[in-house]
N, C-alpha and C positions, 0 to 999 in steps of 0.2 A: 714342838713344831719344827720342822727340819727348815734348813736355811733360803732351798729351792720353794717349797709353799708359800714360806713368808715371803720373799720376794713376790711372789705369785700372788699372794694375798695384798700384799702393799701395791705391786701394779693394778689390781683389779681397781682397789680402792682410789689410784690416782686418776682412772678411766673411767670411774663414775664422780669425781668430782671434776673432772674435765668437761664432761658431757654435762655436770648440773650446772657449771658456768658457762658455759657455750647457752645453753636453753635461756641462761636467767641474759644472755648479752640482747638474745636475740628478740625473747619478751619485752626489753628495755626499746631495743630497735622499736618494734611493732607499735610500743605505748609513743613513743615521741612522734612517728609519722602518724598514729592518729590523732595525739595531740593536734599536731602541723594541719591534718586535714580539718577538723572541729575550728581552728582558730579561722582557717579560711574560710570556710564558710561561713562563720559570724560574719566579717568584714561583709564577703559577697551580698549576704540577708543584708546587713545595713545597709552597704550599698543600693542595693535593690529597692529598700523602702524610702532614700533618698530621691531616688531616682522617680516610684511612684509618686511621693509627694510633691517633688514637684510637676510631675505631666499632671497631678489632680490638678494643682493649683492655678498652669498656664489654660485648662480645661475653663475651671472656671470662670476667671476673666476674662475669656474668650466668649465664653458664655452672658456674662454679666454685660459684655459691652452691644452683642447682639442682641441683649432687651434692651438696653438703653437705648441702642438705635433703633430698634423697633417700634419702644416708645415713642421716640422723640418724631417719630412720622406722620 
């Protein structure tokens, strides 16, 4: 193999392992923002289910006290 291929051959080769770690940077990127997304949303879903739990709860002793006074009339 003459000196000009090899070179030729060794650039090819450093412009596909350039591009196989550019790819592999960027699927890393990709994996940790939807990590980032998934985590938030847990939080929010908890939050949310807090937040239902208690509008049920002030529901129903709101509820609970309009038959007691109900009752009591």
């Amino acid at each position: 193999m003459s000196s000009g291929r090899r070179s030729s051959s060794i650039a090819s080769e450093l412009a596909r392992h350039r591009a196989k770690l550019e790819a592999a940077k960027v699927r890393e990127k990709y994996i940790q923002q939807e990590y980032e997304m998934e985590r938030q949303k847990a939080i929010l879903d908890r939050d949310l289910k807090i937040k239902n739990t208690k509008t049920f709860g002030k529901l129903l002793r709101r509820e609970s006290r309009s038959l007691y006074n109900s009752s009591q009339s």
